[in-house]
C-alpha positions as CSV (number, residue, x, y, z in Angstrom):
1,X,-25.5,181.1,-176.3
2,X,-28.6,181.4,-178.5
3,X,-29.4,184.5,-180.6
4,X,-32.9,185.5,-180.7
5,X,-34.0,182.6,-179.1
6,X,-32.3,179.7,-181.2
7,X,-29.0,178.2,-181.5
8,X,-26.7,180.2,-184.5
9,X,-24.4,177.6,-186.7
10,X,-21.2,179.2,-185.9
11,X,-18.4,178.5,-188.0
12,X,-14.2,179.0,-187.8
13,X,-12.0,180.0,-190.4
14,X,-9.1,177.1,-191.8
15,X,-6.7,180.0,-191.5
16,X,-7.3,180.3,-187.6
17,X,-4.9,179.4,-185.1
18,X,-5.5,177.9,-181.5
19,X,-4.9,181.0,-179.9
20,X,-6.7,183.8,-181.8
21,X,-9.8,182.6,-183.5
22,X,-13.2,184.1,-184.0
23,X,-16.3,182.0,-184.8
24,X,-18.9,183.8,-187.3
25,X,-22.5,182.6,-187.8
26,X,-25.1,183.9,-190.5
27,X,-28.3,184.7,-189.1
28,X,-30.8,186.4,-192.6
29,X,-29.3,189.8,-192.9
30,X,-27.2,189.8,-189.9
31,X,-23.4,188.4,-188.9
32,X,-22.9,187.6,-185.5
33,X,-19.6,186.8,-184.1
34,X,-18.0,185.8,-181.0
35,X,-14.5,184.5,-179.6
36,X,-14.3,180.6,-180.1
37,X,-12.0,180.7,-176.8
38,X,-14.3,182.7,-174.6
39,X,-17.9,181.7,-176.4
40,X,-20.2,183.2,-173.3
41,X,-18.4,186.8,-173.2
42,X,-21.0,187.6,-175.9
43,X,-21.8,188.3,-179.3
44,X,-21.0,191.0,-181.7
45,X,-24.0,191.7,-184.4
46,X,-23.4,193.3,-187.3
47,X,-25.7,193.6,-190.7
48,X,-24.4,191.0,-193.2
49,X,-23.3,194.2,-195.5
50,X,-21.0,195.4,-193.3
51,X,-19.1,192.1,-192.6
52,X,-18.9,191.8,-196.3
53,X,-17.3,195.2,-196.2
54,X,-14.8,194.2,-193.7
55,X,-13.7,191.1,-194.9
56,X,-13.2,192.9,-198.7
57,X,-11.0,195.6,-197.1
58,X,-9.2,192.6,-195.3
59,X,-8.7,191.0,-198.5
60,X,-7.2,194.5,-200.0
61,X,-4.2,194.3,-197.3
């Protein structure tokens, strides 16, 4: 699935699983991510701020 009209470089974490894994592409100031099991469903945008954000409260817990 291409985001505004190219294909994104999506990446995986090492610390995901088979079964529950989420792919994450940088696109300038925006994230994108979408489920690695289910890739068509969709993608979830997100400016690159606010993923930082959430994966520094992530790293908190």
């Amino acid at each position: 699935m291409s985001a505004g009209g190219f294909e994104p470089n999506f990446r995986k974490s090492s610390y995901s699983d088979r079964s529950n894994c989420v792919e994450v592409a940088d696109l300038g100031g925006e994230t994108v991510v979408r489920d690695s099991r289910n890739p068509d469903a969709g993608l979830f945008h997100l400016p690159s701020s606010e993923w930082v954000s959430l994966l520094r409260a992530a790293a908190r817990r």
